[in-house]
FITORMI-276326 format. One record per residue: z negated, x, y negated of N, C-alpha, C, O in turn; residue number from 1; residue in one letter. Coordinates in steps of 0.001 Angstrom, whole numbers, plus 524288, in hexadecimal, padded with zeros to 5 digits. Layout:
+-------+-------+--------+-------+--------+---------+-------+-------+--------+-------+-------+--------+-----+------+
:   nup : neast : nnorth :  caup : caeast : canorth :   cup : ceast : cnorth :   oup : oeast : onorth : seq : type :
+-------+-------+--------+-------+--------+---------+-------+-------+--------+-------+-------+--------+-----+------+
:     Z :     X :      Y :     Z :      X :       Y :     Z :     X :      Y :     Z :     X :      Y : NUM :    A :
...
+-------+-------+--------+-------+--------+---------+-------+-------+--------+-------+-------+--------+-----+------+
END
This chain:
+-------+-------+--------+-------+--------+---------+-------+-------+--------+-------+-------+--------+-----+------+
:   nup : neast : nnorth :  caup : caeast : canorth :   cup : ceast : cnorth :   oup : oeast : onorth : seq : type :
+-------+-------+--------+-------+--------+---------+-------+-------+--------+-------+-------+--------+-----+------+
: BE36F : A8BA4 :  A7E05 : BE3BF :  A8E52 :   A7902 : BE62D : A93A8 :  A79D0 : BE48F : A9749 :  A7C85 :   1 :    X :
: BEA8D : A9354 :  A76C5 : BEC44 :  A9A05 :   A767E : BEA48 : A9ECA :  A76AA : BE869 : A9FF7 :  A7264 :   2 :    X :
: BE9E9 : AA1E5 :  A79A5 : BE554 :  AA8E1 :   A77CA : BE94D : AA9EA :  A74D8 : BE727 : AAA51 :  A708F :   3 :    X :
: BEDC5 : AAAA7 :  A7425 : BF113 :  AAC57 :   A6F6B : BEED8 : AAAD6 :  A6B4C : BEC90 : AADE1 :  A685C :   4 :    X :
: BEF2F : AA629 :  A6A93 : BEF44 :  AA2E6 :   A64C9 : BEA19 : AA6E2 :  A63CB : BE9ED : AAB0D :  A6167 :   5 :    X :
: BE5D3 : AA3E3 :  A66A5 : BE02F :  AA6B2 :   A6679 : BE0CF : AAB46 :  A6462 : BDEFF : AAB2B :  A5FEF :   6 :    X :
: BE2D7 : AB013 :  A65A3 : BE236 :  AB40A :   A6552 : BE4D5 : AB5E6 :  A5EF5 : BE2A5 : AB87F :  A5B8D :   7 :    X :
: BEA0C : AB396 :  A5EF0 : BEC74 :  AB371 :   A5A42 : BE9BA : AB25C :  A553C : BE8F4 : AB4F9 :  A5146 :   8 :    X :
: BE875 : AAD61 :  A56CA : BE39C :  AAA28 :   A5273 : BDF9D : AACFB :  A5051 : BDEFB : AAD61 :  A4B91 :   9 :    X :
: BDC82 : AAF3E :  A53FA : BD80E :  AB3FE :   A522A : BD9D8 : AB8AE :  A50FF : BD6F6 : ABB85 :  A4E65 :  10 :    X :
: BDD99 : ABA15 :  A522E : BE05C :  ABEAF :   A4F1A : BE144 : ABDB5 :  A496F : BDED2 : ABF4D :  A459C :  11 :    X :
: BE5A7 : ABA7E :  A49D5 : BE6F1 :  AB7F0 :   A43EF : BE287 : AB683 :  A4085 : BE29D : AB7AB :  A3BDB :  12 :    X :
: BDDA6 : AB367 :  A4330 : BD9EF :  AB230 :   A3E3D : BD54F : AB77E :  A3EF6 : BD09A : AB6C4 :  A3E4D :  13 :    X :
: BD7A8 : ABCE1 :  A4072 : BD43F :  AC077 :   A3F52 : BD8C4 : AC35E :  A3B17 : BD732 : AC6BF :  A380D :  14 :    X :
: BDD18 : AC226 :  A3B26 : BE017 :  AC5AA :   A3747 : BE1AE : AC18C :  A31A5 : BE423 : AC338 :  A2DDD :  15 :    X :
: BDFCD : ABC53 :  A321F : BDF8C :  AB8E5 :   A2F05 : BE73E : AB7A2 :  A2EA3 : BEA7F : AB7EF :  A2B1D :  16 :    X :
: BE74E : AB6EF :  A316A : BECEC :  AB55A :   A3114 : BEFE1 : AAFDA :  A3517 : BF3ED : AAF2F :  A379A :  17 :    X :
: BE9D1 : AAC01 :  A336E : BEC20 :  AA72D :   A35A1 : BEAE8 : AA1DA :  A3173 : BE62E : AA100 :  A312E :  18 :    X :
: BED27 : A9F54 :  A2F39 : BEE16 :  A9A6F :   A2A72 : BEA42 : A966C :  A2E94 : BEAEF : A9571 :  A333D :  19 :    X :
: BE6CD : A94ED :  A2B90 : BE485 :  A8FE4 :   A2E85 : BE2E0 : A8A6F :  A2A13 : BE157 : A89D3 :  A258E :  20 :    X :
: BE475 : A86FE :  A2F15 : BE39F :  A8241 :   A2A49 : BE933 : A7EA9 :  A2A4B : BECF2 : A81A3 :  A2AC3 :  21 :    X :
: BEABC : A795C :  A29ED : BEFF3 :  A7742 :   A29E6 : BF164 : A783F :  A25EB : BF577 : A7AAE :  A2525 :  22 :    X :
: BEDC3 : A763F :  A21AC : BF193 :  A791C :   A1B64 : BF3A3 : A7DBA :  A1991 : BF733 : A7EB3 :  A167C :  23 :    X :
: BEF48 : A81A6 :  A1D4B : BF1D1 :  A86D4 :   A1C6B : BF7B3 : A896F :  A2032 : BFB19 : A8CCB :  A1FA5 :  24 :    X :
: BF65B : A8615 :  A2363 : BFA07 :  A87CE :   A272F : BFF75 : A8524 :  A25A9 : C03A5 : A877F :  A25D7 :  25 :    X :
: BFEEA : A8058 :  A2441 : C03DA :  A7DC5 :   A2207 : C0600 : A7FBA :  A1D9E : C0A4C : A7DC6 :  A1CB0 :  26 :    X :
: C03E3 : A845B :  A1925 : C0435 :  A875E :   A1526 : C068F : A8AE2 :  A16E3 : C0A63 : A8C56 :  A145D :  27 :    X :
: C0599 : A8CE0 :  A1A78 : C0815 :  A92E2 :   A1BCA : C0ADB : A9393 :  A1FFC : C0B65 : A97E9 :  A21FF :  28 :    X :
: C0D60 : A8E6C :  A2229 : C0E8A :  A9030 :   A27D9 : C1450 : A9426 :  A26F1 : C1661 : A9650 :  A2AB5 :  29 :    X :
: C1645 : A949C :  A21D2 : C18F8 :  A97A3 :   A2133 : C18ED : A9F2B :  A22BA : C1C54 : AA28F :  A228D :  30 :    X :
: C11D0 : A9F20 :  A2485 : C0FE9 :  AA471 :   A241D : C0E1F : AA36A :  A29FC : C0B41 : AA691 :  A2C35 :  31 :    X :
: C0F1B : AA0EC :  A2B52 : C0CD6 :  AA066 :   A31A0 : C0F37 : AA1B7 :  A357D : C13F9 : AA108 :  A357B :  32 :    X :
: C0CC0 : AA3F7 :  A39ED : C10FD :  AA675 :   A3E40 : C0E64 : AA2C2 :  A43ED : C107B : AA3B3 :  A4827 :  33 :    X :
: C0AB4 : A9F66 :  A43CB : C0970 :  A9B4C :   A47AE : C062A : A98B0 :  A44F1 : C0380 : A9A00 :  A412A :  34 :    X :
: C06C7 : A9288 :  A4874 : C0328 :  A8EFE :   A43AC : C0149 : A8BAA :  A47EC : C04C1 : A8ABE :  A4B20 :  35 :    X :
: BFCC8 : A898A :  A48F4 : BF918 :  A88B6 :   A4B8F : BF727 : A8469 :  A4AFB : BF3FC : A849F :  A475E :  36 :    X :
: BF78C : A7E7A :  A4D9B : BF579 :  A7BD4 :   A4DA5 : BF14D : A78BE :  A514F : BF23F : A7820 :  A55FB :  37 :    X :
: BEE50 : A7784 :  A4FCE : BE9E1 :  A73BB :   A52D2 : BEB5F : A6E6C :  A5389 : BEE9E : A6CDB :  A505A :  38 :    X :
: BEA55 : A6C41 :  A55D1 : BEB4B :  A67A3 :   A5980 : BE76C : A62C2 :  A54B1 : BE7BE : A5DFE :  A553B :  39 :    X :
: BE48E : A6509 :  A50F8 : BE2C0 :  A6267 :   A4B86 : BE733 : A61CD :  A46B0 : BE74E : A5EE5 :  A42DC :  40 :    X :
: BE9CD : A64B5 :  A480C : BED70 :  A62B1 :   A427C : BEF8B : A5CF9 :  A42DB : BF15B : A5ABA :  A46B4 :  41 :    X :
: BEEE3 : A5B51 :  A3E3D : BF1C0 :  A54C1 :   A3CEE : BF7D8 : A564E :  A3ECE : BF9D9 : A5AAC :  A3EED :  42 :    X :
: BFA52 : A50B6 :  A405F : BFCC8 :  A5137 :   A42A9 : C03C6 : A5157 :  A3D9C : C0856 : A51BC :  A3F13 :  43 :    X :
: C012B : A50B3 :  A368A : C04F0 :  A5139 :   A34C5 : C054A : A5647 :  A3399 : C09A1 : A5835 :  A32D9 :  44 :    X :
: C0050 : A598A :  A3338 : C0104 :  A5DC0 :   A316F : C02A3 : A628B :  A3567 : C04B9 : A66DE :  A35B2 :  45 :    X :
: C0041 : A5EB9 :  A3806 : C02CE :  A6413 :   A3ED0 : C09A0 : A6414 :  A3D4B : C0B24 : A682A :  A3B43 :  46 :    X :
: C0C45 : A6157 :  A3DD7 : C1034 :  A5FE1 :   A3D4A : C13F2 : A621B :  A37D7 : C1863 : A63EF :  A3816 :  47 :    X :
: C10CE : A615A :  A3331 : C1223 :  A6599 :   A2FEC : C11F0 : A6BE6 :  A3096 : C1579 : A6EEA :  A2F5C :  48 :    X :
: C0CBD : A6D50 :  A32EE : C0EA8 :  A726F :   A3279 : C1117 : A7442 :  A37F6 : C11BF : A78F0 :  A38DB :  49 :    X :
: C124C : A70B2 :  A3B4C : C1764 :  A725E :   A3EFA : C1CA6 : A71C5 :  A3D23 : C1FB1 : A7522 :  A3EBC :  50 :    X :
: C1EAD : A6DEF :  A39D6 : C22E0 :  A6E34 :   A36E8 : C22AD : A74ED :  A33FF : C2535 : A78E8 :  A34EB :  51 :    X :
: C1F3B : A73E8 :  A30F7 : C1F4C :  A78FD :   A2E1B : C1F98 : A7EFF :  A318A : C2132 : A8336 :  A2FDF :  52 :    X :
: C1EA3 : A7E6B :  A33EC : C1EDD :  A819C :   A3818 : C2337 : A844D :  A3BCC : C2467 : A88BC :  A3D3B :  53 :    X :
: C24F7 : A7EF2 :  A3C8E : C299E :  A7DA4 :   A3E8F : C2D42 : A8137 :  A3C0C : C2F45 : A8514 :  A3E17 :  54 :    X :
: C2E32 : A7EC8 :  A354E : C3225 :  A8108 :   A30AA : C303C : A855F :  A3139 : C3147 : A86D6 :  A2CC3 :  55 :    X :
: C2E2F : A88EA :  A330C : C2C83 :  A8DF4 :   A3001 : C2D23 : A9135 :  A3564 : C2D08 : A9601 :  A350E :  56 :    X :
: C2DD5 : A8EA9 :  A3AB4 : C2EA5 :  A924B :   A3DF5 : C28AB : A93FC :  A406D : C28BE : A9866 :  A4255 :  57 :    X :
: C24C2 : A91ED :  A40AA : C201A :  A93D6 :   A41C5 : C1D12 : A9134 :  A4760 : C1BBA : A8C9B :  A47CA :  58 :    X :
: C1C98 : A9431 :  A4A4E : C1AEA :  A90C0 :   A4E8F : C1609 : A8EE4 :  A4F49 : C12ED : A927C :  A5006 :  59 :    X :
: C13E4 : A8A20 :  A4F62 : C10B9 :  A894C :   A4FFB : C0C93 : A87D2 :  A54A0 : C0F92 : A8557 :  A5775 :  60 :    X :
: C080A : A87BA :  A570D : C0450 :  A8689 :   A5A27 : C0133 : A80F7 :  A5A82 : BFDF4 : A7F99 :  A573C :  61 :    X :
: C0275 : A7E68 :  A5E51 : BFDE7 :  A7A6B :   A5E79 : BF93F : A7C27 :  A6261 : BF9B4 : A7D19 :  A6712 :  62 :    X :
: BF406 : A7C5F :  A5EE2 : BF0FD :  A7E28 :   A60D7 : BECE1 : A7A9A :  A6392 : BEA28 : A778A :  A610E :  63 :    X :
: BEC93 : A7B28 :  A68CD : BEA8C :  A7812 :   A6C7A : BE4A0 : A74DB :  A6C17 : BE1F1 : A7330 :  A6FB7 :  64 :    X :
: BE3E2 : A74B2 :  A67AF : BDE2E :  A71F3 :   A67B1 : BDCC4 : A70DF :  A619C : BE099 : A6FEF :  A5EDB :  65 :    X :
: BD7E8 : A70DC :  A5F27 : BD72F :  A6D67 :   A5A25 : BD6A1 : A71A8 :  A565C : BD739 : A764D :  A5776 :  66 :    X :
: BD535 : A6F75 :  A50D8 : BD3B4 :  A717C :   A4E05 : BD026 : A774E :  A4CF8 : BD103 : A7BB5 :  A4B3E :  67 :    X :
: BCB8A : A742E :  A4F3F : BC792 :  A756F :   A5243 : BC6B8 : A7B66 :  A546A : BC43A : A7F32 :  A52D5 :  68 :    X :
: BCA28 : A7A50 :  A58FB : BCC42 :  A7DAD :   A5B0E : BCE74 : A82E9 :  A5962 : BCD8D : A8780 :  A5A7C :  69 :    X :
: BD1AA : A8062 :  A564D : BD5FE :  A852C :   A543D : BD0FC : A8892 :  A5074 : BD07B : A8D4C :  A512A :  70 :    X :
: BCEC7 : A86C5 :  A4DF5 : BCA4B :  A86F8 :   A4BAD : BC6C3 : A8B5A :  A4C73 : BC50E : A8EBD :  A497E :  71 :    X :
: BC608 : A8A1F :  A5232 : BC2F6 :  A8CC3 :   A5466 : BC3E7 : A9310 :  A5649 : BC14E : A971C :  A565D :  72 :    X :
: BC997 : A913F :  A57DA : BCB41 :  A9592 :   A5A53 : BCCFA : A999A :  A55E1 : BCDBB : A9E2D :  A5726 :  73 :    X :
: BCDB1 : A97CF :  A500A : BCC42 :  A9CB2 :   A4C77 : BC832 : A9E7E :  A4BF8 : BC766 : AA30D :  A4AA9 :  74 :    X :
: BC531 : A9B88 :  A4CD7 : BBF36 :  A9D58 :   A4EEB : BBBF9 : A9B40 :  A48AA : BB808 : A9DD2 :  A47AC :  75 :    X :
: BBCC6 : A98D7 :  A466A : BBBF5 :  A94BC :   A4307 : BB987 : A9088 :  A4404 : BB94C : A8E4C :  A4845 :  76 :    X :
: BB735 : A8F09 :  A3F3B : BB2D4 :  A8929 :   A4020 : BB5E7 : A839C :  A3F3B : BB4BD : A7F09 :  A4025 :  77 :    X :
: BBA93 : A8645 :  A3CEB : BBD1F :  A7F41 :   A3CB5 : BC215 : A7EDC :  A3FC5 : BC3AE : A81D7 :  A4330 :  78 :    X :
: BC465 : A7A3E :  A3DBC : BC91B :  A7897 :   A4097 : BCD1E : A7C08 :  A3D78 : BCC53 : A7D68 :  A38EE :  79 :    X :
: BD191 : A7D52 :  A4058 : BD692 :  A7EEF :   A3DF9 : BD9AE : A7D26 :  A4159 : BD907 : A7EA7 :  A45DE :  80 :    X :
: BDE0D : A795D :  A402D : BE1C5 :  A7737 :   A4158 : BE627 : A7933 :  A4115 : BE8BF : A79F9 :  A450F :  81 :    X :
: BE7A1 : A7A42 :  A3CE8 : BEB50 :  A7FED :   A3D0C : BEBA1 : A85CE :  A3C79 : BE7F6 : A87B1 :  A39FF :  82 :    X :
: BEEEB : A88DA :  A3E12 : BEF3E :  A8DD1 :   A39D6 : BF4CA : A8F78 :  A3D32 : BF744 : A8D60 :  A40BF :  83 :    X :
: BF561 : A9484 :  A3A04 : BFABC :  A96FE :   A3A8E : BF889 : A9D8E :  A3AD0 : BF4B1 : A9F59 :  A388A :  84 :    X :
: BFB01 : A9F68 :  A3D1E : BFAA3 :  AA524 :   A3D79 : BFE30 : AA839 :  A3A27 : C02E8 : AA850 :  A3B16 :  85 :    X :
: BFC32 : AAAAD :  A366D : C00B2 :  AAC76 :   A32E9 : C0267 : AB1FE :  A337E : C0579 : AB3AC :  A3032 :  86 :    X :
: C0155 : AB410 :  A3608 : C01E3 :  AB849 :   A39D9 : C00A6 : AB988 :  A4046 : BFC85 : ABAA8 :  A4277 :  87 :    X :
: C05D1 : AB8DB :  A423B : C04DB :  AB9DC :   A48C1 : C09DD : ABA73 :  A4A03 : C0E20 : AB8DC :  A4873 :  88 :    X :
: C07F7 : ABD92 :  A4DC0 : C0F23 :  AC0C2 :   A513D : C1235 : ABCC0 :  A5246 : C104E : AB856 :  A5245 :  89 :    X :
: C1904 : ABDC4 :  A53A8 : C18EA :  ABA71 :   A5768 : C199E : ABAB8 :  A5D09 : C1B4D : AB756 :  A6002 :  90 :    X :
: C17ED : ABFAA :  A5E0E : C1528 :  ABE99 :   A64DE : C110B : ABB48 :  A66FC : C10B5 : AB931 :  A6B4D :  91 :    X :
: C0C9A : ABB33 :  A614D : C098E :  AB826 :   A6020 : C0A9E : AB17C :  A6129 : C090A : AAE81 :  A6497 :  92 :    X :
: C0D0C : AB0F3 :  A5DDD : C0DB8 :  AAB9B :   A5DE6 : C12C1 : AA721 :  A623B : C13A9 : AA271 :  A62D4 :  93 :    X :
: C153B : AAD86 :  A64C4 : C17DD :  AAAD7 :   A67E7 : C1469 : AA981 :  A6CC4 : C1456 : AA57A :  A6F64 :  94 :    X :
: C11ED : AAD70 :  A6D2C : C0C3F :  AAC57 :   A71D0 : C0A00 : AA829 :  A709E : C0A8A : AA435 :  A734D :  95 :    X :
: C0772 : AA84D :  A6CE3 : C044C :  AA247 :   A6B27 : C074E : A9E23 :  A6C0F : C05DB : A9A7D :  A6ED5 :  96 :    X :
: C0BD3 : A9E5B :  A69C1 : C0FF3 :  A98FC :   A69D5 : C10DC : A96A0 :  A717E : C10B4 : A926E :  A73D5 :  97 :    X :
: C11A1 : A9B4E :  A729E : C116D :  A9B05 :   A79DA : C0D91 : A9961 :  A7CDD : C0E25 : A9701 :  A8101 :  98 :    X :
: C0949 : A9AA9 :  A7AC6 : C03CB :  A9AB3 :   A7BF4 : C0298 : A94F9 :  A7B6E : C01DE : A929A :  A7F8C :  99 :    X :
: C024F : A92A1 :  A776C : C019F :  A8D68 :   A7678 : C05BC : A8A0E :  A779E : C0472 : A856D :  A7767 : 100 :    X :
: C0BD8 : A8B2A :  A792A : C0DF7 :  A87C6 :   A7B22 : C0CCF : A878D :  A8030 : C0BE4 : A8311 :  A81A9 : 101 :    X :
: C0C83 : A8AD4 :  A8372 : C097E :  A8AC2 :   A89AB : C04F4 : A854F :  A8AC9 : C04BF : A81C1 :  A8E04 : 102 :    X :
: C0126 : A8743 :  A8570 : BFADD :  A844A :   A8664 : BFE5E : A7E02 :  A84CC : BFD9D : A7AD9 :  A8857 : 103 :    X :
: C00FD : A7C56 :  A8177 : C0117 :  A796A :   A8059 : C04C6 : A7508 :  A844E : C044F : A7043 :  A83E8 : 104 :    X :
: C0813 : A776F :  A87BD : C0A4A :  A7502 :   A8BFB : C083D : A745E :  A9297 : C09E3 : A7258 :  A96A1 : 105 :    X :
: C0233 : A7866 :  A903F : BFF1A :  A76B9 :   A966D : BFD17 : A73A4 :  A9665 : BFAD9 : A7231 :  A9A65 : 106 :    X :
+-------+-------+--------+-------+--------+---------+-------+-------+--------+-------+-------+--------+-----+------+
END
């Protein structure tokens, strides 16, 4: 798991500036500056909001474990499968983007 992402994540949901939820995130990825997925999204909708994503220039994260998880690590009682950060640098997110391509090829 990323300490970036980590660190980013609790920043952002202390300044309230992260979209959570697939419907919400598929609503706004126009306002999004990283978009975050769990290894729970259906596999048509994953797929939509990477298209969408795609069109809009936005890079996105596959995030290494479940729902659950992601969940948790907002420090929350339920699952969140998606969200997007609608504010973050991009020193920020080029780290993260690096960060998780590393974990994801070991």
């Amino acid at each position: 798991m990323s300490k970036i992402l980590e660190k980013a994540l609790k920043d952002a949901l202390k300044e309230d500036k992260v979209t959570m939820g697939t419907k919400q995130v598929l609503s706004s990825v126009k306002n999004s500056k990283l978009i975050v997925l769990s290894q729970s999204v259906k596999k048509d909708m994953f797929e939509k909001i990477q298209s969408d994503a795609e069109k809009e220039k936005i890079p996105f994260v596959k995030f290494q474990g479940t729902s659950v998880a992601l969940g948790k690590l907002c420090g929350l009682q339920f699952r969140i499968s998606t969200l997007s950060f609608t504010s973050l640098t991009d020193a920020n997110i080029k780290s993260i983007l690096k960060d998780t391509t590393v974990e994801e090829s070991t």
